[in-house]
C-alpha positions as CSV (number, residue, x, y, z in Angstrom):
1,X,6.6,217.3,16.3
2,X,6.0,213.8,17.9
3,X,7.7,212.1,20.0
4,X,9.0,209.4,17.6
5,X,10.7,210.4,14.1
6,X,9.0,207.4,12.4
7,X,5.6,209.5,12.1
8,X,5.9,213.3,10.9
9,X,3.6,215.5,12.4
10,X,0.5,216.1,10.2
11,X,0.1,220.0,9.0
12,X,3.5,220.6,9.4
13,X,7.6,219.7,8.6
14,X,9.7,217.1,10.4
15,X,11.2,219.5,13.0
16,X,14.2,221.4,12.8
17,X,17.6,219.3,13.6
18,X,18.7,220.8,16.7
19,X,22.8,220.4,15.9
20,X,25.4,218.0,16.7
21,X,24.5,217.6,20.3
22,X,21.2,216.7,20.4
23,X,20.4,213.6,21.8
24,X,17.7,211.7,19.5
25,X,15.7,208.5,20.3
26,X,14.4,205.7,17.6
27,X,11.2,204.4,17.9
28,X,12.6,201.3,19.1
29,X,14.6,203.1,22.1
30,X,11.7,205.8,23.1
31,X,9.1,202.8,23.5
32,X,11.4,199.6,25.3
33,X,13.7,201.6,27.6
34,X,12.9,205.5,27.7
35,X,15.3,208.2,28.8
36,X,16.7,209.7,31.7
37,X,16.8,212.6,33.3
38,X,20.6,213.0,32.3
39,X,20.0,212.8,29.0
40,X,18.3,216.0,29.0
41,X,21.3,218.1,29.9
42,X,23.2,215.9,27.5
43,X,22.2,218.4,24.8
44,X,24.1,221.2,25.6
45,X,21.6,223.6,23.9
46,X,18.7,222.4,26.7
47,X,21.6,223.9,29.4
48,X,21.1,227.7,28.6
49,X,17.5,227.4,27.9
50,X,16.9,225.7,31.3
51,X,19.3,228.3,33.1
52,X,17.2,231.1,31.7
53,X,14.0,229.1,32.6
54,X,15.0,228.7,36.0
55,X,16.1,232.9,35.9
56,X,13.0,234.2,34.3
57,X,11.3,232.3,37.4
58,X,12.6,233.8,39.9
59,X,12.8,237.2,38.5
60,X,8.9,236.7,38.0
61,X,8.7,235.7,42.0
62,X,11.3,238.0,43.2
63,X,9.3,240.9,41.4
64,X,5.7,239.8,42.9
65,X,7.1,239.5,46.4
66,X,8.4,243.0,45.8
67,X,5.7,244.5,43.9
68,X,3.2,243.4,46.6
69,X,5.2,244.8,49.4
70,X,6.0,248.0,47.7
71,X,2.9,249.1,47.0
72,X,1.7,248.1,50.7
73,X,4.3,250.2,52.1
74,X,3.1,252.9,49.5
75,X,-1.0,252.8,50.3
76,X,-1.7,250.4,53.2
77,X,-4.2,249.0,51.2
78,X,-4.6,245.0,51.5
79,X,-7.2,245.3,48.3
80,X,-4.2,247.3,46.1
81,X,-1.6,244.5,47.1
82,X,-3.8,242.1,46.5
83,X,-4.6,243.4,43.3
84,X,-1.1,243.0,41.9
85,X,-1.2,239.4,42.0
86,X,-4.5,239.6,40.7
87,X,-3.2,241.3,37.8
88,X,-0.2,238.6,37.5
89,X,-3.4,236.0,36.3
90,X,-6.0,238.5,34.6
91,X,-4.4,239.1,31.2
92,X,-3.3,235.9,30.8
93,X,-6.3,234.9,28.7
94,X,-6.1,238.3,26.6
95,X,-2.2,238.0,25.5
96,X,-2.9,233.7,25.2
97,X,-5.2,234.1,22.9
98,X,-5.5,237.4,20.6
99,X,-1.3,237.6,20.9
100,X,-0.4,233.8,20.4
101,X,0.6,234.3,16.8
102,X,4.1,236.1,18.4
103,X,5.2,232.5,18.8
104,X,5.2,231.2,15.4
105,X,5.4,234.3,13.0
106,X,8.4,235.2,14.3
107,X,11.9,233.3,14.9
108,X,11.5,231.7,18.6
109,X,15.2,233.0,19.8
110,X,14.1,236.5,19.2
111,X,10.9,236.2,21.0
112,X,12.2,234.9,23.6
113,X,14.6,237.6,24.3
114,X,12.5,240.7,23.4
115,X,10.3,239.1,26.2
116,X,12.6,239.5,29.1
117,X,14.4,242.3,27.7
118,X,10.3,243.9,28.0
119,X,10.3,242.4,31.1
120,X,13.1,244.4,32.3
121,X,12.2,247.5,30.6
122,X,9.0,247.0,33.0
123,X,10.6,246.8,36.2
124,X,13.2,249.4,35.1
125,X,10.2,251.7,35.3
126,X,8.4,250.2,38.3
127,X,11.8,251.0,40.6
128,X,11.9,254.6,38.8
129,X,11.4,257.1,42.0
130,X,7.5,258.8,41.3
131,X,6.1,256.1,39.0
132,X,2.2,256.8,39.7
133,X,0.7,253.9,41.1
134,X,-1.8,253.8,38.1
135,X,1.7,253.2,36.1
136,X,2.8,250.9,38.0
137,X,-0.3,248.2,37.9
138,X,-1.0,248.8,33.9
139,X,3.3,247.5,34.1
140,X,2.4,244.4,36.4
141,X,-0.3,243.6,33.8
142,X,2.0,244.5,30.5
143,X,4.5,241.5,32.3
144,X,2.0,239.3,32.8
145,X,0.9,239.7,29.2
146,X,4.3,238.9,28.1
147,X,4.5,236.1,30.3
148,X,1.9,233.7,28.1
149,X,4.0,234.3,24.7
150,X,7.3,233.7,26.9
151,X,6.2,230.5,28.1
152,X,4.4,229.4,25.1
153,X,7.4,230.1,23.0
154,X,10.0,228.3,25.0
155,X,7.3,225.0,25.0
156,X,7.4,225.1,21.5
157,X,11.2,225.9,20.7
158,X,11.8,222.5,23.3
159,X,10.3,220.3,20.9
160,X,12.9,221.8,18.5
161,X,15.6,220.9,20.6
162,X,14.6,217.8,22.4
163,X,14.0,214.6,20.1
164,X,11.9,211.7,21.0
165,X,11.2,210.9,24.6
166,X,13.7,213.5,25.7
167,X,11.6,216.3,25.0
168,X,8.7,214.6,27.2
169,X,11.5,214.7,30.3
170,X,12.4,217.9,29.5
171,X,9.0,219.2,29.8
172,X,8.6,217.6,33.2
173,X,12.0,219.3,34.0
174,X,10.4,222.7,33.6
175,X,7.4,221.5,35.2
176,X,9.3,220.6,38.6
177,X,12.0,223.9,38.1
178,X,8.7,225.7,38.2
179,X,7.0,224.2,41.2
180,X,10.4,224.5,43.2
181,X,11.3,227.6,41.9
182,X,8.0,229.4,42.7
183,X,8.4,228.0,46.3
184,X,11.8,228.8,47.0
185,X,11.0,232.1,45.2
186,X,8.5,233.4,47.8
187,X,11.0,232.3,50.5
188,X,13.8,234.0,49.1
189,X,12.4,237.1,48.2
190,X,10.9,237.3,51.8
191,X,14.4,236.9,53.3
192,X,15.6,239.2,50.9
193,X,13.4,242.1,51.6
194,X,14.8,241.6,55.0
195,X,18.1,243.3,54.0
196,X,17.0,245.3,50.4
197,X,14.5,247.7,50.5
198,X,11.5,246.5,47.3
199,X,12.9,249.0,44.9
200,X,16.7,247.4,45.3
201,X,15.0,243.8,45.2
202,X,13.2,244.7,41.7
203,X,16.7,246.1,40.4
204,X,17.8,241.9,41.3
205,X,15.2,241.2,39.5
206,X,16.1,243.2,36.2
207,X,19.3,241.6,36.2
208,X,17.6,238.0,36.2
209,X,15.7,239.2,33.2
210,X,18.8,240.9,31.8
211,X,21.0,237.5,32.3
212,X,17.9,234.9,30.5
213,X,18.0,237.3,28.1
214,X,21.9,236.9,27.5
215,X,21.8,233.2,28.0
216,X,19.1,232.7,25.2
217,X,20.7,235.0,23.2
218,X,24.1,233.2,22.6
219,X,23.3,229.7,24.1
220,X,20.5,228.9,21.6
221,X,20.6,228.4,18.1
222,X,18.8,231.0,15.5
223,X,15.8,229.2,14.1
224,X,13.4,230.4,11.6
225,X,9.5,231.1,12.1
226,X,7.4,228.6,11.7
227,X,5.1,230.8,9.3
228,X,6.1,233.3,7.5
229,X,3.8,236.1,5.5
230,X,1.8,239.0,7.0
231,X,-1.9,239.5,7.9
232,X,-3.6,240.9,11.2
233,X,-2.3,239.5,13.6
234,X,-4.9,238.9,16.6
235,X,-7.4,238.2,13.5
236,X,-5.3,235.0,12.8
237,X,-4.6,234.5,16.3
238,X,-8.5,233.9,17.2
239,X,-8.9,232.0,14.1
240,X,-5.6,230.2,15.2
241,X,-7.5,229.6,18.8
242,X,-11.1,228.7,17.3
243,X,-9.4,226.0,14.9
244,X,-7.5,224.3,18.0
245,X,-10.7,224.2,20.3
246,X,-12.8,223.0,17.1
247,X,-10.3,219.5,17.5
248,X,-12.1,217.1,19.5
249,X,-9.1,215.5,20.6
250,X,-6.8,218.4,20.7
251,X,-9.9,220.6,22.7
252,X,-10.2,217.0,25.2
253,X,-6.6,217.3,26.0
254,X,-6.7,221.2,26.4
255,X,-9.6,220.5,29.2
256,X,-7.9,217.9,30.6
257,X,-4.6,220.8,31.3
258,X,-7.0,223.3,32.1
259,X,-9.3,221.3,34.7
260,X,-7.8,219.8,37.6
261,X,-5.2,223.5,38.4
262,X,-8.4,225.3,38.4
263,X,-10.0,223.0,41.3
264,X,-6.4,222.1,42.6
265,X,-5.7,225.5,43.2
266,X,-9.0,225.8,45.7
267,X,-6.6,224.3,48.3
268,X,-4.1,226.9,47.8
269,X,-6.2,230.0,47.9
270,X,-8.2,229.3,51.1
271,X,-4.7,228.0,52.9
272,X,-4.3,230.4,54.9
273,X,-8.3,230.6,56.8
274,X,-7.6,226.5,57.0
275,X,-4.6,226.7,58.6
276,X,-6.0,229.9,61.2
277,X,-9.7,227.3,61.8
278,X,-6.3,224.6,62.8
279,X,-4.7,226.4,65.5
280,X,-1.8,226.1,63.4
281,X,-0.3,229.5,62.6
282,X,2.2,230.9,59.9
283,X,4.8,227.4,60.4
284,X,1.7,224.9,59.7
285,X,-0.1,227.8,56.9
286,X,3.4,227.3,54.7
287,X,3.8,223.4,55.1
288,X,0.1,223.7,53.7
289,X,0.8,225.5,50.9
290,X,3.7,223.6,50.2
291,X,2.4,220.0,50.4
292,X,0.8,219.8,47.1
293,X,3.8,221.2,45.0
294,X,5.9,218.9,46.8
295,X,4.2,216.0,45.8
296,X,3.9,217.1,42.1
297,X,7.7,217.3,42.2
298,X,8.1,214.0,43.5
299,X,5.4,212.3,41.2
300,X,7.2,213.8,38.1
301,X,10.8,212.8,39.4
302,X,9.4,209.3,40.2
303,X,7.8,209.0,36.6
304,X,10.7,210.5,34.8
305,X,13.1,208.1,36.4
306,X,11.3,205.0,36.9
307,X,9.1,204.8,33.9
308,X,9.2,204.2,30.2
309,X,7.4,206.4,28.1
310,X,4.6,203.1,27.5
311,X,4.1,202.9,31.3
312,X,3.5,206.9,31.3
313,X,0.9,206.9,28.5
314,X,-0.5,204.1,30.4
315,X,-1.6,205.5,34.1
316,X,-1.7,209.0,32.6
317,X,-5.8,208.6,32.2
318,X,-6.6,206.5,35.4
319,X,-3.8,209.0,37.9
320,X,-5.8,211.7,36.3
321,X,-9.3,210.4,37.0
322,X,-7.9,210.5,40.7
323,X,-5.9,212.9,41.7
324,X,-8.8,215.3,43.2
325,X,-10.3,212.0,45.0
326,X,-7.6,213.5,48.0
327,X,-9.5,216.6,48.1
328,X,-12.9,214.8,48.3
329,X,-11.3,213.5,51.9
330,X,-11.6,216.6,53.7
331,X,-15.2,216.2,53.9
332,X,-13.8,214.5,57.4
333,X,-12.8,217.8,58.5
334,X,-9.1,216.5,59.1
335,X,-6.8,218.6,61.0
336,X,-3.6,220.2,59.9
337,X,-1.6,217.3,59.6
338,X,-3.9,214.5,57.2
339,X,-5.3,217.6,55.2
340,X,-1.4,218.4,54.3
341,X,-1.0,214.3,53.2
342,X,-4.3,214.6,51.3
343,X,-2.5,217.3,49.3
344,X,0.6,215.6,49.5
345,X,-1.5,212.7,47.7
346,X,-3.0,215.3,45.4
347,X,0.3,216.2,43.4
348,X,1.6,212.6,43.7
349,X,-1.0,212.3,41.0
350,X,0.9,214.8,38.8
351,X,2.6,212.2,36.8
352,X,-0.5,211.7,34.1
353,X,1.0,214.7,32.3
354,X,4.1,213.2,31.2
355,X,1.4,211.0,29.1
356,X,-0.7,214.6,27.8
357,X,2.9,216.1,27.2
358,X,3.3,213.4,24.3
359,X,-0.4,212.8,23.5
360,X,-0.5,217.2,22.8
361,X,2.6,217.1,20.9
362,X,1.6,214.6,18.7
363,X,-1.9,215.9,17.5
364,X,-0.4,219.9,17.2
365,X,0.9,220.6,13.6
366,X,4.2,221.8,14.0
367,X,3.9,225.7,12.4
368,X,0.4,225.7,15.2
369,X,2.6,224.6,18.2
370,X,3.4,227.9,19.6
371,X,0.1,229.2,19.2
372,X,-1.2,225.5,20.9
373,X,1.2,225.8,24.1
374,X,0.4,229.7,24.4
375,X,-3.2,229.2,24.2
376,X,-2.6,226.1,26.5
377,X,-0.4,228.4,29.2
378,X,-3.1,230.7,29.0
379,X,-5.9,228.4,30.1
380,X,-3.8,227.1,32.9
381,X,-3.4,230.3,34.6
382,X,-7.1,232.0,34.2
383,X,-8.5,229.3,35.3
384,X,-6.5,229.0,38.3
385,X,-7.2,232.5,38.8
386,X,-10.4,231.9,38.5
387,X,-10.9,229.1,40.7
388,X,-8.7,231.0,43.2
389,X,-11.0,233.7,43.3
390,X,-14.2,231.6,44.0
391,X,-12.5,229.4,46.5
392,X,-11.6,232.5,48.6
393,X,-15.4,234.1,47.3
394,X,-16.9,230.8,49.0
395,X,-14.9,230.6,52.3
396,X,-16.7,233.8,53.2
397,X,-19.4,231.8,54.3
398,X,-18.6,228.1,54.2
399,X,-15.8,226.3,56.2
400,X,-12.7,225.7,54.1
401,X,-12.4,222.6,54.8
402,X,-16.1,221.9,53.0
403,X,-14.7,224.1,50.3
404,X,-11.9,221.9,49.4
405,X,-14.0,219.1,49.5
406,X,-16.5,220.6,47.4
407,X,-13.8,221.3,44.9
408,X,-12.4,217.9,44.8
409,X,-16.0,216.5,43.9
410,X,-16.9,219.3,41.0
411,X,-13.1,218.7,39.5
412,X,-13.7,214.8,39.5
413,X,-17.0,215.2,37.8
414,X,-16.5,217.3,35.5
415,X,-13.2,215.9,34.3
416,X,-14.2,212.4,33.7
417,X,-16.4,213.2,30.6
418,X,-13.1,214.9,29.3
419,X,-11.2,211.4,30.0
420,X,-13.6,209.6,28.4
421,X,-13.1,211.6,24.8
422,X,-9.6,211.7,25.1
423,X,-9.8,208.0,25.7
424,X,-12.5,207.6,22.7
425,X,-10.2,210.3,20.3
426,X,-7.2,208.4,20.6
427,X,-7.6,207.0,17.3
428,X,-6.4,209.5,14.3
429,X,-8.5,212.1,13.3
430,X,-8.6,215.1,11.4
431,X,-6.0,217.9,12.8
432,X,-6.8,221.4,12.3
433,X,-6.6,223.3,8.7
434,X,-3.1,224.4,9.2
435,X,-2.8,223.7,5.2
436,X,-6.3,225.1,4.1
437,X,-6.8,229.3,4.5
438,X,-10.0,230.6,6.1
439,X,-12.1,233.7,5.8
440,X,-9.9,235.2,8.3
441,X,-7.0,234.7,7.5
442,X,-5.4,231.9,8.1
443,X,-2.7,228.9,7.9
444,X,-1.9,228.3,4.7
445,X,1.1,225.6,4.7
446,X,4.2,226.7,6.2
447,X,2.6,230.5,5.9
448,X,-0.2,232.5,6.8
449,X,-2.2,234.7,4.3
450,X,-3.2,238.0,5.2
451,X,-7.0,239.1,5.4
């Protein structure tokens, strides 16, 4: 969908009237005052979806904490703990891409329940006394597959719910639940294995699962796929994938997602060897690690709140040419306390993707929008993972501080060439076939044709 219901999305129908309680904007509203954050929970079928968002988060978190603590305790192994958040980012890009169809082929309220109720089913197993430990890993990685189609599905059932501007705020909603969640998650779960042992803290976790699960079930309405037919699946999935990237402007705006997490996230995976080279110890290591979240909450809150959805669009492109300049800083080799205002400064940057969130919607047909945000979700956490894993490769032998620094200069170069097209694609062009079949079976319409 767009943002405005004056212009249709191209390759696809208006989208679906959400019921008597949505809140809807005209183009006149969405562009001189903007929404609010209130009007978000104003439609009372954004309330369950955002309880089971906030759920599904924690449950994720709670099990990780768990997971990694569990199979310590089992093998003493820091390279098997470490492995199962490895696993967490790894098959990210598999399920993204070869499994994205899930999200439109089939109605978005029973996707999104199978996935938790999967979910679930996984950790049922997991806290199953004599689960082999090869079991338990190819589990972490069957939840983290699910975990791209989850997300991706619940992106694109929000433009079904939220109209206009709205939906843009309700994005950054899930955005900042995220970021607090995640960090209130790993605090949490720490204290609670203080009194539950990791097999009774995944059982709190199954019922997290089990209560999204119930919440999307009967607080969300029973839409129809996007596409219907048959066909092989990953086939039209890649296809699906290779049409999106072939976009110029819809490939810009996928970089422009992807790049700045995969350098941002340098920062966070060589935290902990910074914060040892400061003196500084566990206290100042979590105030690190927290700093750049923080601000990303604060930047979105700010935007939300203060800005119309003109202004947003507006500093979206110079806030994102910026926001690793921070990182850049620490070529000064700042102690503990500047290095966590330079990340501070890093996610007050965040806003620019209030400005992407209705610039993506906009250019995505509507029967491709699940497919666009899972391929999108997908990108976002591989490359994180990636970047994580050569941030901590490269401390090995250079100083973090230099690696951070380092990071903040590659992300900065090579985003601004992405700027620049999304800047020069802004005027219309060409979406993808969604209404012309290829050779390997693809979008035909509303439906997809089977190879």
């Amino acid at each position: 969908m767009t943002t405005d219901s004056e212009h249709p999305p191209h390759g696809g129908n208006p989208p679906s009237p959400a019921g008597p309680d949505d809140v809807s904007t005209t183009p006149g509203d969405e562009e001189n005052a903007g929404s609010k954050y209130s009007a978000v929970f104003a439609v009372a079928e954004f309330r369950p979806l955002f309880a089971a968002h906030v759920l599904s988060v924690l449950g994720y978190v709670f099990s990780q904490v768990a997971m990694a603590v569990l199979v310590f305790d089992r093998t003493g192994s820091s390279f098997l703990t470490a492995l199962v958040f490895a696993l967490s980012f790894l098959p990210y890009a598999l399920s993204g891409v070869l499994l994205s169809g899930i999200a439109d082929r089939y109605p978005a309220r029973r996707v999104l329940v199978s996935c938790d109720l999967l979910s679930a089913a996984c950790v049922v197993v997991i806290v199953l006394p004599g689960t082999p430990l090869a079991v338990l890993f190819v589990l972490v990685a069957v939840q983290a597959m699910i975990a791209p189609l989850f997300t991706g599905t619940r992106a694109a059932s929000l433009a079904d719910i939220l109209q206009g501007d709205v939906f843009i705020l309700g994005r950054s909603l899930i955005r900042i639940v995220s970021q607090t969640a995640q960090i209130a998650g790993y605090g949490l779960g720490g204290l609670v294995l203080v009194w539950l042992t990791p097999r009774h803290a995944l059982i709190v976790t199954i019922g997290t699962f089990l209560s999204s699960a119930l919440l999307l079930r009967f607080g969300t309405r029973d839409r129809p796929a996007r596409v219907t037919g048959g066909g092989a699946m990953m086939r039209q999935s890649l296809a699906s994938s290779g049409r999106l990237l072939a976009h110029p402007r819809i490939r810009a705006l996928l970089l422009m997602w992807w790049i700045p997490p995969m350098f941002f996230v340098v920062a966070e995976g060589v935290a902990a060897p910074y914060a040892d080279a400061a003196g500084a110890g566990s206290a100042g290591f979590g105030f690190f690690l927290a700093a750049m979240p923080a601000g990303t909450v604060v930047s979105e809150m700010l935007a939300g709140t203060l800005l119309g959805p003109a202004a947003r669009e507006r500093i979206a492109l110079p806030l994102a040419a910026v926001s690793l300049l921070p990182m850049v800083a620490f070529a000064v080799h700042p102690g503990l306390p500047l290095g966590i205002v330079l990340l501070l400064l890093t996610g007050l940057c965040a806003a620019y993707t209030l400005g992407m969130d209705k610039w993506f919607v906009q250019e995505v047909p509507e029967d491709m929008r699940g497919r666009a945000m899972s391929l999108l979700g997908a990108g976002i956490m591989t490359l994180q993972g990636l970047g994580m894993t050569i941030g901590g490769l490269l401390a090995e032998w250079t100083p973090p501080y230099a690696v951070i620094c380092g990071a903040g200069a590659l992300g900065t170069l090579a985003l601004l060439p992405v700027l620049r097209t999304v800047r020069r694609t802004r005027l219309p062009a060409p979406r993808p076939a969604a209404a012309t079949a290829d050779a390997a079976g693809g979008v035909t319409g509303n439906g997809v044709s089977g190879a």
